[in-house]
N, C-alpha and C positions, 0 to 999 in steps of 0.2 A: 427524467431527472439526470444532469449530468454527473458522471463519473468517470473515475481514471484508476488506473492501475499505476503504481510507481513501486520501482525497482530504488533498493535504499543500500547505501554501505555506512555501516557500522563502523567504528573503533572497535581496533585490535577488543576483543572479551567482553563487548559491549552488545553484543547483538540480543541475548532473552532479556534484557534490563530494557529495553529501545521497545521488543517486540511485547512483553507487557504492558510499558507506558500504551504503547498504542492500540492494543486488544480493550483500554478502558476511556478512547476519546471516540468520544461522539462521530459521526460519519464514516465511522473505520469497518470497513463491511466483513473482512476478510483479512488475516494474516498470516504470515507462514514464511518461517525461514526455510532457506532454501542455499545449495550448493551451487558455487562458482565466482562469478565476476562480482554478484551482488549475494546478500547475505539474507535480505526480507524482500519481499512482493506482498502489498497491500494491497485491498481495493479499499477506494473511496467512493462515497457516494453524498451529493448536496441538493441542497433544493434550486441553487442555481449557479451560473459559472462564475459567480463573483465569491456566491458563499465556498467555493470548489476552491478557488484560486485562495481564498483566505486562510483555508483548512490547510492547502499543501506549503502555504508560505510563511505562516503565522503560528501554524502549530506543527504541525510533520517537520519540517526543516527546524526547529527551532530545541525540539528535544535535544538532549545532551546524549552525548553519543552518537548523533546522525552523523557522518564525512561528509554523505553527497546523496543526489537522488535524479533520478531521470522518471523522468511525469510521462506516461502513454493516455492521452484523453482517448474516452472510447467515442466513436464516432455510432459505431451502430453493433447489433449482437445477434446473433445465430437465437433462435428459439432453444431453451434447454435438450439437451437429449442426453437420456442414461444410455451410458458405454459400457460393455462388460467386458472385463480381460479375460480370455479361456486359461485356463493352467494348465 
């Protein structure tokens, strides 16, 4: 199934209002804001790249409060592996 990770900037105090809206649309695998250049990292996830392309242009960019967004399509994925941090 294709998916992508997109990096989103927010309006100035807008970013838990954005990262709500999208923890309740359909496709939205993953959300989490996050420090630096960008303010959210999504995953998205469709059943194909057209329904992929429709989600991140018709509904992701469309919310109020998005500025901007930069699309990473994943190509291919590592098998999961749990990491443990030592302390």
């Amino acid at each position: 199934m294709p998916s992508a990770i997109l990096l989103i900037s927010c309006e100035v105090g807008q970013e838990e209002e954005v990262a709500d809206t999208l923890c309740h649309l359909q496709g939205v695998e993953y959300v989490a804001l996050v420090y630096g250049v960008y303010d959210l990292a999504i995953r998205l996830i469709a059943g194909s790249m057209e329904e992929l392309e429709s989600l991140i242009i018709k509904k992701v960019r469309s919310i109020s409060g998005v500025r901007s967004t930069i699309t990473l399509i994943i190509s291919r994925e590592c098998p999961t592996a749990v990491r443990s941090i030592d302390k």
